[in-house]
Backbone as ProteinMPNN parsed JSONL, in Angstrom:
{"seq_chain_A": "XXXXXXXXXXXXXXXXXXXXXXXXXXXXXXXXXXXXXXXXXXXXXXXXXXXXXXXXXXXXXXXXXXXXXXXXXXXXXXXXXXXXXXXXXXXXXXXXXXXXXXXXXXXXXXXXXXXXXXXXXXXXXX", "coords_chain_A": {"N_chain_A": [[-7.094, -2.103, 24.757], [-6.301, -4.559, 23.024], [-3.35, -6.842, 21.642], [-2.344, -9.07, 18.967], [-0.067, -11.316, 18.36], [1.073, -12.642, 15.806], [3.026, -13.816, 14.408], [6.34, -14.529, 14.086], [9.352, -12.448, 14.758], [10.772, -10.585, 11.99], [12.331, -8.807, 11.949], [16.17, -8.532, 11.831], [19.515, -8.299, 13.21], [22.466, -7.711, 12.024], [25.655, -7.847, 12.697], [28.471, -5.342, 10.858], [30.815, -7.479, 10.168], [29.833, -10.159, 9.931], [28.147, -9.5, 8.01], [29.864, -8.924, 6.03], [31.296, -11.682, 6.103], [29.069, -12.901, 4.946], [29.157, -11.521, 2.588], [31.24, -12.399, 1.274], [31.125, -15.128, 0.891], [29.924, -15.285, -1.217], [30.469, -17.073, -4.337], [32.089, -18.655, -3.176], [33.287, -22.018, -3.741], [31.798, -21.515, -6.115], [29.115, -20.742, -4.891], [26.242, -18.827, -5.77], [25.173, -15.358, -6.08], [21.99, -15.953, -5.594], [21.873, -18.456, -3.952], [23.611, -17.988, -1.745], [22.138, -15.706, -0.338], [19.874, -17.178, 0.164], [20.652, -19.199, 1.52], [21.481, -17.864, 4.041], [18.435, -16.86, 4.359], [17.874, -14.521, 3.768], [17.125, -11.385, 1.384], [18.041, -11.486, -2.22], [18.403, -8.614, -2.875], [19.088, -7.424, -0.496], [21.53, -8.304, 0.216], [23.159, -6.917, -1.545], [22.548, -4.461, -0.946], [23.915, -4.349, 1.671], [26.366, -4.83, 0.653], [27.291, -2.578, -0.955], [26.716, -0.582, 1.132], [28.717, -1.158, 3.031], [30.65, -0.923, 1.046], [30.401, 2.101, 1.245], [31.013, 2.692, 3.54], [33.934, 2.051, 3.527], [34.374, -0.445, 4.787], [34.772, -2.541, 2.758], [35.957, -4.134, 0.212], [35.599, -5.068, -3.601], [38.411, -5.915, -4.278], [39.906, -6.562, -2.074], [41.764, -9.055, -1.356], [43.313, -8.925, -3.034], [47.13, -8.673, -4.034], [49.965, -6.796, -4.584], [53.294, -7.203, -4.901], [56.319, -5.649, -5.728], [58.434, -6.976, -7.5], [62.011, -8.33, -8.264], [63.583, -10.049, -10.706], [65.942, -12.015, -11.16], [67.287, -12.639, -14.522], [67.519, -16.47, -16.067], [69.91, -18.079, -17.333], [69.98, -20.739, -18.687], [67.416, -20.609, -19.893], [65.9, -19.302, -23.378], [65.227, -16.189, -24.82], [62.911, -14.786, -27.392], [63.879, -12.497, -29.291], [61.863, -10.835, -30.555], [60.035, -11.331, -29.255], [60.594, -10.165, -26.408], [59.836, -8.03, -23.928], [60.007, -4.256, -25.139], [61.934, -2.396, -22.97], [62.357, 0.319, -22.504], [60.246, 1.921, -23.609], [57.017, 3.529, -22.291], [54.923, 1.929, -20.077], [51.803, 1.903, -19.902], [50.027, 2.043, -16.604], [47.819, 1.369, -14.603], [45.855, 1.866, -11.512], [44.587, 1.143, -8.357], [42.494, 2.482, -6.339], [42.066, 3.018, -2.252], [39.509, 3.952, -2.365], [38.359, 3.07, -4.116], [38.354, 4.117, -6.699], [40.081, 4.908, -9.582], [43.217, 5.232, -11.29], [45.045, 5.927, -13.952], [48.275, 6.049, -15.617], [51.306, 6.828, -17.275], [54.567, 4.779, -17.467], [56.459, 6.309, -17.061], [55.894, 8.468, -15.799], [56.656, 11.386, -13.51], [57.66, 10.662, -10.206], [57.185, 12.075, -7.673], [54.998, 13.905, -8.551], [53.206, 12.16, -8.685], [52.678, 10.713, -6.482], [51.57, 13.243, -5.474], [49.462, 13.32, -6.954], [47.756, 11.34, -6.43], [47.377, 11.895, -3.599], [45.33, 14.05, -4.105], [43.449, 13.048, -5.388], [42.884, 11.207, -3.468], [41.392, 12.997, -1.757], [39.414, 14.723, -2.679]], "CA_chain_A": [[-6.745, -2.616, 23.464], [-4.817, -5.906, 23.3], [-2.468, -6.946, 20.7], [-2.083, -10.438, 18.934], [1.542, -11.472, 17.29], [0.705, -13.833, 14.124], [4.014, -14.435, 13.441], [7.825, -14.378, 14.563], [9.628, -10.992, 14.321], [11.237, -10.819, 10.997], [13.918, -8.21, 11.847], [17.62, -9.055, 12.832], [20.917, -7.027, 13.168], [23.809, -8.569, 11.415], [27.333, -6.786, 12.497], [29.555, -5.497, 9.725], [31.961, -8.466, 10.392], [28.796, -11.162, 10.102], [28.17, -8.683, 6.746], [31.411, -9.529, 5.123], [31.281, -13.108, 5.911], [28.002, -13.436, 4.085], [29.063, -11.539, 1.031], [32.727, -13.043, 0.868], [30.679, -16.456, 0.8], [29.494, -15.468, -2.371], [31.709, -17.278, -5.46], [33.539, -19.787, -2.588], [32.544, -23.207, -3.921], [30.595, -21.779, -6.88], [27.726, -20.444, -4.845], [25.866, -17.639, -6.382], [24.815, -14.532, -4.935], [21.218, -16.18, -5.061], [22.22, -19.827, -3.187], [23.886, -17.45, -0.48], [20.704, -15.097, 0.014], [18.853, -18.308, 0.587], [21.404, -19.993, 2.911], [21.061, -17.197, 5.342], [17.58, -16.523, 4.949], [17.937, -12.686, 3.32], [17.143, -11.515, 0.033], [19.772, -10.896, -2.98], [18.893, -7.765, -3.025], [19.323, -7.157, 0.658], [23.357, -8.441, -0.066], [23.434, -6.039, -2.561], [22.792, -2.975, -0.307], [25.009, -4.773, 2.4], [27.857, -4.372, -0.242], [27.416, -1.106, -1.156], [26.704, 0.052, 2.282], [30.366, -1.516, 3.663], [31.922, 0.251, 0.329], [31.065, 3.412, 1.144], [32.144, 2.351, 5.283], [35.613, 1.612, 3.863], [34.872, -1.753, 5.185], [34.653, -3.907, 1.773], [36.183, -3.415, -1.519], [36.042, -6.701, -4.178], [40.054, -5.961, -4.399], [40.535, -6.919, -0.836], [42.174, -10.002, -1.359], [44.678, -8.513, -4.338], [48.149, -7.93, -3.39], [51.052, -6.806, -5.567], [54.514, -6.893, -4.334], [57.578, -5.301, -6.63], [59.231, -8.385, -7.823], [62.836, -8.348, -9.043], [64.162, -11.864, -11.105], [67.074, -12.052, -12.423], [67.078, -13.758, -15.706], [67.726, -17.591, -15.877], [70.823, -18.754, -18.356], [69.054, -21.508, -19.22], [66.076, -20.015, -20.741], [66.512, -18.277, -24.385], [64.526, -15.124, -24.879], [63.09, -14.928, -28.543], [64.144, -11.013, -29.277], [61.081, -10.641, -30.872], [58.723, -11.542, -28.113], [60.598, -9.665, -25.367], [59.172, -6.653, -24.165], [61.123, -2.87, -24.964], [62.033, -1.675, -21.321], [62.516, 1.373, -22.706], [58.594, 2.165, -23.753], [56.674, 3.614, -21.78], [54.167, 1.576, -19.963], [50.274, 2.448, -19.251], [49.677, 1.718, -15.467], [46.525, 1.682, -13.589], [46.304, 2.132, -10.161], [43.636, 1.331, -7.867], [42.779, 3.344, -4.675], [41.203, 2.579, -1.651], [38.218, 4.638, -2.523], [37.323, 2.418, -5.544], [38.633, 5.074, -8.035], [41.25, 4.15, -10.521], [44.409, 6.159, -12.039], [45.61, 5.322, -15.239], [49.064, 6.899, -16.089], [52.376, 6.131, -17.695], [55.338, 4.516, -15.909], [57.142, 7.824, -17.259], [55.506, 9.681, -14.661], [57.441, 11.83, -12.359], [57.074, 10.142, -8.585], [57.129, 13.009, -6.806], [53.9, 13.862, -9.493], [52.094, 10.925, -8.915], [52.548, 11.123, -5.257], [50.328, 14.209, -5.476], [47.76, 13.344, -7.389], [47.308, 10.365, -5.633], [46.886, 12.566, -2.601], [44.076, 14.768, -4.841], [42.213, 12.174, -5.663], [42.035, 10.637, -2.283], [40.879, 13.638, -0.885], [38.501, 14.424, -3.456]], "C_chain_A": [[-5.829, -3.828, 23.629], [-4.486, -6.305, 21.646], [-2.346, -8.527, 20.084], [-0.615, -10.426, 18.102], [1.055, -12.89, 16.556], [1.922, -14.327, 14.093], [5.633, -14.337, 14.309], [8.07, -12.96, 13.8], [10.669, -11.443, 13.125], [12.557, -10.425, 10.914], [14.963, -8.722, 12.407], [18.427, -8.525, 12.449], [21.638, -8.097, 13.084], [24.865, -7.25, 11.563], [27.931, -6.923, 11.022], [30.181, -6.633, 9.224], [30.917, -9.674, 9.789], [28.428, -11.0, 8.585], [28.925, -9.224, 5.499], [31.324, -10.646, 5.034], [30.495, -13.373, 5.042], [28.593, -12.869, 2.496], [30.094, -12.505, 0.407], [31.966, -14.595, 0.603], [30.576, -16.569, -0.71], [30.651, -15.932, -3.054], [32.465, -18.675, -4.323], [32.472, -21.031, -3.156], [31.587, -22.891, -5.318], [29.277, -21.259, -6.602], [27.584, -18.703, -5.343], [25.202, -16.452, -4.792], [23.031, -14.977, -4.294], [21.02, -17.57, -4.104], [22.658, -19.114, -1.481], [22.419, -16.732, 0.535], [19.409, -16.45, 0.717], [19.504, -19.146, 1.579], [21.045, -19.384, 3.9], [19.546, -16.661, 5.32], [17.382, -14.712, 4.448], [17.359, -12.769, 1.809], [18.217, -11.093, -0.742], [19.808, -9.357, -2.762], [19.263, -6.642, -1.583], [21.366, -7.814, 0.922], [23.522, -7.52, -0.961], [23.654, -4.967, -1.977], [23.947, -3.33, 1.336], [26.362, -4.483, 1.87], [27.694, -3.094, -0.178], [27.26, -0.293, 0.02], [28.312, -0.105, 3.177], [31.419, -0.847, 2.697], [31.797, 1.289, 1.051], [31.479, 3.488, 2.75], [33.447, 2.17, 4.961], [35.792, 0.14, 4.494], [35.053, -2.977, 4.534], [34.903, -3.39, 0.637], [36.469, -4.99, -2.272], [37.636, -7.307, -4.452], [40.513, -6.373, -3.211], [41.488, -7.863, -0.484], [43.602, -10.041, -2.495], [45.572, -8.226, -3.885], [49.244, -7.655, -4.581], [52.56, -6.422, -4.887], [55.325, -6.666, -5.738], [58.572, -6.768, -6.326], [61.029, -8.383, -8.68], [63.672, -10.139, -9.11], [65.222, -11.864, -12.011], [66.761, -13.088, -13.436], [68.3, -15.207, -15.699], [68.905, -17.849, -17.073], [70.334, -19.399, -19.179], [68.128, -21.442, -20.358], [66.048, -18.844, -21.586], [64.985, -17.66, -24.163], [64.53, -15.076, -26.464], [63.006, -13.266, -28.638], [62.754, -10.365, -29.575], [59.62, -10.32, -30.292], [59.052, -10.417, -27.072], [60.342, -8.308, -25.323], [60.419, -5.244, -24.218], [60.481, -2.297, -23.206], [61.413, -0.105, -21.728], [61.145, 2.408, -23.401], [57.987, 2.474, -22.863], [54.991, 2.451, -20.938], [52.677, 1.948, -19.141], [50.129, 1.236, -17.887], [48.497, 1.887, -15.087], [46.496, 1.256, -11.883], [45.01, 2.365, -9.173], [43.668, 1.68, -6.26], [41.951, 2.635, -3.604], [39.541, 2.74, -1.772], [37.557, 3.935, -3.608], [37.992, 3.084, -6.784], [40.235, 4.885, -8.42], [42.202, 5.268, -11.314], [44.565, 5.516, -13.106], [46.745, 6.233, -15.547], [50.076, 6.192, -16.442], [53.537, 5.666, -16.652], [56.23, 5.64, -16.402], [56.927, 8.512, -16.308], [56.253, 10.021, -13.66], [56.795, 11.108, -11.175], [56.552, 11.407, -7.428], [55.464, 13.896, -7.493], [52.779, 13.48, -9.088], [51.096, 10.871, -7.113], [50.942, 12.359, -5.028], [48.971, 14.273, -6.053], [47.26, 12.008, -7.399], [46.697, 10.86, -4.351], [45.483, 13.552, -2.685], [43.035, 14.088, -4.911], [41.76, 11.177, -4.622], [41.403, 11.632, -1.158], [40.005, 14.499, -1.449], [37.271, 13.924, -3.048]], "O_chain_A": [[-4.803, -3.91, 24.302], [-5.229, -6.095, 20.687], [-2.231, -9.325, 21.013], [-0.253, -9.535, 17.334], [0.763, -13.979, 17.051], [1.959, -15.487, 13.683], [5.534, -13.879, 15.448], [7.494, -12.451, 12.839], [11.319, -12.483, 13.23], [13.529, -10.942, 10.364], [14.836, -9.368, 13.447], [18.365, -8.113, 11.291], [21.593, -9.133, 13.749], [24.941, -6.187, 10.948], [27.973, -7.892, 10.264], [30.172, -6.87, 8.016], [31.528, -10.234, 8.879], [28.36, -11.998, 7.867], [28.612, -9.743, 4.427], [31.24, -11.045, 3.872], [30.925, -14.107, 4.152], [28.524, -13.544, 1.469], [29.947, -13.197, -0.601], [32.673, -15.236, -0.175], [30.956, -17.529, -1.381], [31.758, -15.51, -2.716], [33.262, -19.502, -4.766], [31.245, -21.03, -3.056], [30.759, -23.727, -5.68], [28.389, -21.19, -7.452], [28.382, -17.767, -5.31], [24.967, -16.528, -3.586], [22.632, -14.659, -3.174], [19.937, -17.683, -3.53], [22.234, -19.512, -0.396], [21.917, -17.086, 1.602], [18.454, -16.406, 1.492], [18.845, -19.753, 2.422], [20.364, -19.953, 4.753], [19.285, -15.956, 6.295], [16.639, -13.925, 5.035], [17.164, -13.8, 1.166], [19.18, -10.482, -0.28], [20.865, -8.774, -2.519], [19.591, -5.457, -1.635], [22.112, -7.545, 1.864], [24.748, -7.437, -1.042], [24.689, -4.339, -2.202], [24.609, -2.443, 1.875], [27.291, -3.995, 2.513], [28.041, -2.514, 0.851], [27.73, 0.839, -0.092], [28.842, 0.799, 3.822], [32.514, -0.382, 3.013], [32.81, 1.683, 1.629], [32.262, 4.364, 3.116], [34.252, 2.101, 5.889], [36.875, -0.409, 4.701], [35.331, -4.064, 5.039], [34.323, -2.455, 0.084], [37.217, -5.86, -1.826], [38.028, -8.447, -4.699], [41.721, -6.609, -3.222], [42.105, -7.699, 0.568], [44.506, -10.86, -2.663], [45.376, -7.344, -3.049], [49.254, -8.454, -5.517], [52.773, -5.307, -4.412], [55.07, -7.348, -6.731], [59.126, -7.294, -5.36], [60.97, -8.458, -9.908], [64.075, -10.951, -8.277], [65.311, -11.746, -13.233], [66.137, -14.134, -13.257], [69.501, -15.123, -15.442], [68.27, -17.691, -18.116], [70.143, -18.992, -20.324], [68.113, -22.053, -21.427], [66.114, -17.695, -21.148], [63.99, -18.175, -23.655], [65.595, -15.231, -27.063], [62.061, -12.735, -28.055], [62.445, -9.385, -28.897], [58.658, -9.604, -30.57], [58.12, -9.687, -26.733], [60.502, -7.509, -26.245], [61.443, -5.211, -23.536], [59.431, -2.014, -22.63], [60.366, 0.433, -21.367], [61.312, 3.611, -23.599], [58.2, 1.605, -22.017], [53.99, 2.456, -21.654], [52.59, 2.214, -17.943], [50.119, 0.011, -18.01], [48.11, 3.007, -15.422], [47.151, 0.378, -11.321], [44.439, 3.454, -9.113], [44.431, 1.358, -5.349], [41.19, 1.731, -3.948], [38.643, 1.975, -1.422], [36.4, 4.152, -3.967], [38.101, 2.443, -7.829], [41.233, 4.763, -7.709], [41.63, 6.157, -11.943], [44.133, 4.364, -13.142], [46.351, 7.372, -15.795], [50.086, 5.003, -16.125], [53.584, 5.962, -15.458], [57.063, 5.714, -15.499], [57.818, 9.254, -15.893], [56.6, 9.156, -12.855], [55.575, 10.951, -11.118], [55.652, 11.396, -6.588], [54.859, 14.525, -6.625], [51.69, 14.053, -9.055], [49.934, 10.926, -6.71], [49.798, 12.216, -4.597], [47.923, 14.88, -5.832], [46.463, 11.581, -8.235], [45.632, 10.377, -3.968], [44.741, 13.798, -1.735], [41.893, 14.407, -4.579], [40.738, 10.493, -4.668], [41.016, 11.298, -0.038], [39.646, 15.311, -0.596], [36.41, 13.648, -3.884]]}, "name": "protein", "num_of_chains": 1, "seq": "XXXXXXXXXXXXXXXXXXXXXXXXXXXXXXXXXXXXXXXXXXXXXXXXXXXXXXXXXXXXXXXXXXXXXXXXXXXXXXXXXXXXXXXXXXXXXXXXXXXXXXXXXXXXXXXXXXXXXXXXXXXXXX"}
């Protein structure tokens, strides 16, 4: 029996790391997810299961790039505060709180710490 090859092999292994680069491309400059798919030669919906395959690896979340540091500013002399506008401390405020896993808390800043702690620990092991 002999064999003929018509064509170039189609398949190719892209590392995780190679993965990321391509999706993170998406949005820099404006390009869409279908301009990227066509740069490298893939289809969109072959970036699509690339994403969702690195979420559930823990190796890509669209928050990756978010950081929040606790900020304290003292207030400026200078600059009047109209009473009206400024916010009551003393209100409780609705927080949300996103995990590594994708899944989101929502609770007050009332909440005991020692509380929160724990069912932060529930829901990442969940």
């Amino acid at each position: 029996m002999r064999g003929e090859v018509l064509g170039f092999e189609r398949r190719r292994r892209w590392s995780d790391d190679e993965k990321i680069g391509i999706i993170m491309s998406v949005g820099v400059d404006g390009a869409s997810v279908t301009q990227v798919a066509q740069r490298h030669d893939v289809t969109r919906q072959q970036l699509y299961a690339w994403r969702h395959d690195l979420k559930k690896k823990g190796l890509w979340s669209p928050d990756d790039g978010a950081l929040f540091i606790p900020l304290d500013v003292a207030p400026d002399p200078c600059v009047s505060v109209i009473p009206d506008l400024a916010p009551n401390l003393s209100e409780p405020t609705s927080i949300e709180l996103r995990l590594r896993s994708g899944r989101c808390l929502c609770f007050d800043s009332t909440m005991d710490p020692g509380a929160l702690v724990q069912l932060i620990r529930a829901v990442e092991a969940a």
